[in-house]
Residue frames relative to the residue before (quaternion, step in Angstrom):
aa qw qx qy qz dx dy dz
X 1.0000 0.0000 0.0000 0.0000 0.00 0.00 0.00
X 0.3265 -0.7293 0.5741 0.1787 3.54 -0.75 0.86
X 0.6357 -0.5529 0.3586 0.4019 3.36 -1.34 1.26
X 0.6567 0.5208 -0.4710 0.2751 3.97 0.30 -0.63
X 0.4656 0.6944 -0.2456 0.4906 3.00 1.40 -1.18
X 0.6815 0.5543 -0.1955 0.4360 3.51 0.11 -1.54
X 0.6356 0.4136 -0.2630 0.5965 3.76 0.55 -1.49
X 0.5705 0.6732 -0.2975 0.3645 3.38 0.45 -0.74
X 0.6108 0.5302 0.0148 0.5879 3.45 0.65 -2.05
X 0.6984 0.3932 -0.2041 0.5621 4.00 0.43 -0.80
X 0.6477 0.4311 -0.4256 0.4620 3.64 0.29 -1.16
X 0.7835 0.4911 -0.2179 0.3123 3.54 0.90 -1.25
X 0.5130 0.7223 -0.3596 0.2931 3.37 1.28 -0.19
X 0.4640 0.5848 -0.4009 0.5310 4.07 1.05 -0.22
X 0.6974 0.4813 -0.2227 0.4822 3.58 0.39 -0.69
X 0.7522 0.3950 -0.1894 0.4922 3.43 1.49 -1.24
X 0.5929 0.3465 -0.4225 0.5915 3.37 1.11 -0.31
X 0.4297 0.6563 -0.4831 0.3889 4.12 0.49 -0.17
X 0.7965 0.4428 -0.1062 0.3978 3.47 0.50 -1.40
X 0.6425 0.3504 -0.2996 0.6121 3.51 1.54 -0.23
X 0.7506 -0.4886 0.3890 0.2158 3.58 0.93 -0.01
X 0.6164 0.6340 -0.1812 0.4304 3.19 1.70 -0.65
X 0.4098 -0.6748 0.5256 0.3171 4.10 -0.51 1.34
X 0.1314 -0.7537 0.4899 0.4180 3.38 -0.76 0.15
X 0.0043 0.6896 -0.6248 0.3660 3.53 0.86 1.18
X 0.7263 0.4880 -0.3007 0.3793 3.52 0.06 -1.53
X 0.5072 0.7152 -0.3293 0.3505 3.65 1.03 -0.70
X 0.2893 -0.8004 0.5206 0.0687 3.34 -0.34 1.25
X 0.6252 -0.3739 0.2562 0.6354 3.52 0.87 -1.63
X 0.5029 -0.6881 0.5065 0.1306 3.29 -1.50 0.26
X 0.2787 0.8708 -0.3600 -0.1853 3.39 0.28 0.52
X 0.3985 -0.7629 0.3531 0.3668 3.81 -0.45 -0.42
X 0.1324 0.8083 -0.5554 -0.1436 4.21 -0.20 -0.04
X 0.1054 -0.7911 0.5201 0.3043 3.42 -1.20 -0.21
X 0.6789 0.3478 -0.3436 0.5478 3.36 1.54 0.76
X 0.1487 -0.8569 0.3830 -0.3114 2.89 1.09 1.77
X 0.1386 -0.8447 0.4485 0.2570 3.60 0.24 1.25
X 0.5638 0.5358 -0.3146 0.5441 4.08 1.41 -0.65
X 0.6934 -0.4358 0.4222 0.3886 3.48 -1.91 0.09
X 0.6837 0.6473 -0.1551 0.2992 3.31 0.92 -0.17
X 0.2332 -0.8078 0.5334 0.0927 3.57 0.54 1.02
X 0.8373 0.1901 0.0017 0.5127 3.74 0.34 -1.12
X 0.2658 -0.8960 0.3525 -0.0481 3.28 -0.67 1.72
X 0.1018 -0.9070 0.4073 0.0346 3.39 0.76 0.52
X 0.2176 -0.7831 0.5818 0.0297 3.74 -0.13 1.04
X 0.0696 0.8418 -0.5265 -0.0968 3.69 -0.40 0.90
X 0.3189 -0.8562 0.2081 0.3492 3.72 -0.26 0.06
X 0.6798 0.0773 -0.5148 0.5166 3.70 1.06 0.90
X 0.7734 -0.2596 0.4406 0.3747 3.22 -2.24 -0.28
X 0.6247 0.6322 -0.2916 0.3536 3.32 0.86 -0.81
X 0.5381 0.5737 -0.2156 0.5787 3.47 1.41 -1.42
X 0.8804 0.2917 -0.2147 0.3062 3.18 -0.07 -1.06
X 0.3896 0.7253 -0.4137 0.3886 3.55 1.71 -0.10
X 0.5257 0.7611 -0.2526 0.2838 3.52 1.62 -1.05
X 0.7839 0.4527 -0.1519 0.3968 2.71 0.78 -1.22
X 0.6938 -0.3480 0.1805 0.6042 3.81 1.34 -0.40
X 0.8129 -0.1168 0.3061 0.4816 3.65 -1.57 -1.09
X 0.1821 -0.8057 0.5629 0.0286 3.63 -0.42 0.42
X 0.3982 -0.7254 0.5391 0.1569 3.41 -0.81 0.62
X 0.0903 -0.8847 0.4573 -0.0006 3.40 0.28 0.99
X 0.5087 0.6785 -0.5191 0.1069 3.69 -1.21 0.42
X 0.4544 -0.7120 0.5301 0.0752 2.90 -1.75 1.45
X 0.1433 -0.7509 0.6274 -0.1483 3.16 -1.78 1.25
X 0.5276 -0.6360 0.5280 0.1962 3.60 -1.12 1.01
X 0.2583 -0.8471 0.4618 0.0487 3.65 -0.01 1.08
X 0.6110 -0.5562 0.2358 0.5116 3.86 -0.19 0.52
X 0.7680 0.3683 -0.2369 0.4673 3.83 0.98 -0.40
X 0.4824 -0.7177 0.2603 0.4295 3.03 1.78 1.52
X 0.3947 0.6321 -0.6286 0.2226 4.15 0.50 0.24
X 0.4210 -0.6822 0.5754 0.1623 3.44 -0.93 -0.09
X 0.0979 0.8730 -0.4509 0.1584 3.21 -0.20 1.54
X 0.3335 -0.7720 0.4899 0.2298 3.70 -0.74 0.91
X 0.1019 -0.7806 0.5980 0.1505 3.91 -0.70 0.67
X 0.0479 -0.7228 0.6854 0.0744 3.93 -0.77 0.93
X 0.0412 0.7802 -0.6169 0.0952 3.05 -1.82 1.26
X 0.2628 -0.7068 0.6524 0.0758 3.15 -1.40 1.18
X 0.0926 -0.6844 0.7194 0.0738 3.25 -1.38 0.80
X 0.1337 0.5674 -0.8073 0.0916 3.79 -1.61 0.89
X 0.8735 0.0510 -0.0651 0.4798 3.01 -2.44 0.30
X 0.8395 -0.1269 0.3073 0.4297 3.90 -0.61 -0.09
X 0.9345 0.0794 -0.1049 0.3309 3.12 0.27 -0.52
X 0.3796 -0.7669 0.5046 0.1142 3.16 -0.98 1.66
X 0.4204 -0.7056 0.5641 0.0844 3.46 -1.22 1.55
X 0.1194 0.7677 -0.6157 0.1317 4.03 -0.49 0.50
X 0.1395 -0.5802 0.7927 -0.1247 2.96 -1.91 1.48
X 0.1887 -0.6961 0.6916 0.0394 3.45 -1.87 1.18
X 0.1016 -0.8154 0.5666 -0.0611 3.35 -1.00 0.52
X 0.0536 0.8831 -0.4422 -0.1473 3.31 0.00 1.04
X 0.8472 -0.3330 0.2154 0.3535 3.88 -0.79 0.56
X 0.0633 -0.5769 0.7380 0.3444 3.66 -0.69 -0.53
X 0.4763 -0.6576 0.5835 0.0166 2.40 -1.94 1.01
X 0.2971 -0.7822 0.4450 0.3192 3.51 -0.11 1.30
């Protein structure tokens, strides 16, 4: 995706997080790549599981995080850009 595009894809995202329902309060950050290694050029960090459940099926999977916690990352991917929430465990 080319940055114009991108700006583009961003300007449009209020409207896109509007239409699933989603505050953009919840908005962590926004980011942009063009040498993205996923389908996703534009990265959108939300901040619960819940938010992102909105939007459909998530892609879900868990990993051991450098301070050995266990943490679960869910992601959605549309048009370019790939939605993504982190959750770490409770500790027992």
């Amino acid at each position: 995706m080319k940055l114009n595009q991108a700006i583009s894809r961003i300007a449009d995202l209020p409207n896109i997080l509007e239409h699933y329902g989603i505050p953009s309060e919840n908005v962590i950050s926004v980011q942009y790549s063009d040498s993205a290694m996923n389908n996703g050029d534009i990265l959108v960090h939300l901040h619960r599981k819940e938010t992102i459940e909105k939007l459909g099926n998530c892609n879900v999977e868990t990993f051991i995080g450098y301070d050995d916690a266990s943490w679960t990352q869910y992601r959605f991917e549309k048009d370019g850009i790939s939605f993504v929430c982190c959750e770490r465990e409770a500790i027992a």
